[in-house]
Steps between C-alpha positions, in 0.01 A plus 500: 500500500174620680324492149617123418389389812131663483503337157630162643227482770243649241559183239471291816189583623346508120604105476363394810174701433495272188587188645184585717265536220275153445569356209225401225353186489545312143350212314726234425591628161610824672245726417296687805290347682167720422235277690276573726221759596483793385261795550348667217267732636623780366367800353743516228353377174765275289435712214389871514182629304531735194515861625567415813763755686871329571406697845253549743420757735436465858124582392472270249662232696246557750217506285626162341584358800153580634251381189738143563341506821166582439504234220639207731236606739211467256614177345518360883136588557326152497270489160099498575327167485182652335714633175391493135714217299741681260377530161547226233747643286638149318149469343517878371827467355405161334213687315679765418815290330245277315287819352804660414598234208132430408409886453835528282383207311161671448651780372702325230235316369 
């Protein structure tokens, strides 16, 4: 008797616990809700690199977790107003996509 009553009071207190729980929001087709803001700074990469480990020491996360910082600090520095313009690459690559074709043509004839 003792045992179906701890069961009885056990089944009640799992259905009011989830009675409690909120229920998800859903669009009106009835799929979940999913909007809003999410945050998505996360070290976690969608898609890990080739020959990278499925685990990390505590090292290694420290190491990683420390060249992220040191990289979000540098790209916060404010950039020099006295810098050299980058270099023209587009013109570069233009010369170097028309010579290709006229050299092979050269060569043919």
């Amino acid at each position: 008797m003792r045992d179906v009553l701890s069961v009885g009071v056990l089944i009640l207190f799992a259905h009011a616990a989830a009675a409690q729980s909120p229920s998800l929001r859903r669009t009106a087709d009835g799929h979940p809700d999913l909007q809003g803001t999410y945050d998505i700074a996360s070290m976690t990469p969608l898609e890990r690199a080739p020959g990278t480990p499925l685990v990390m020491t505590k090292d290694e996360a420290a190491a990683l977790e420390r060249q992220r910082a040191e990289r979000v600090q540098r790209l916060a520095l404010p950039s020099s107003g006295d810098r050299k313009a980058p270099p023209n690459r587009v013109r570069t690559r233009t010369r170097q996509a028309l010579q290709g074709p006229l050299m092979l043509l050269a060569r043919v004839e």
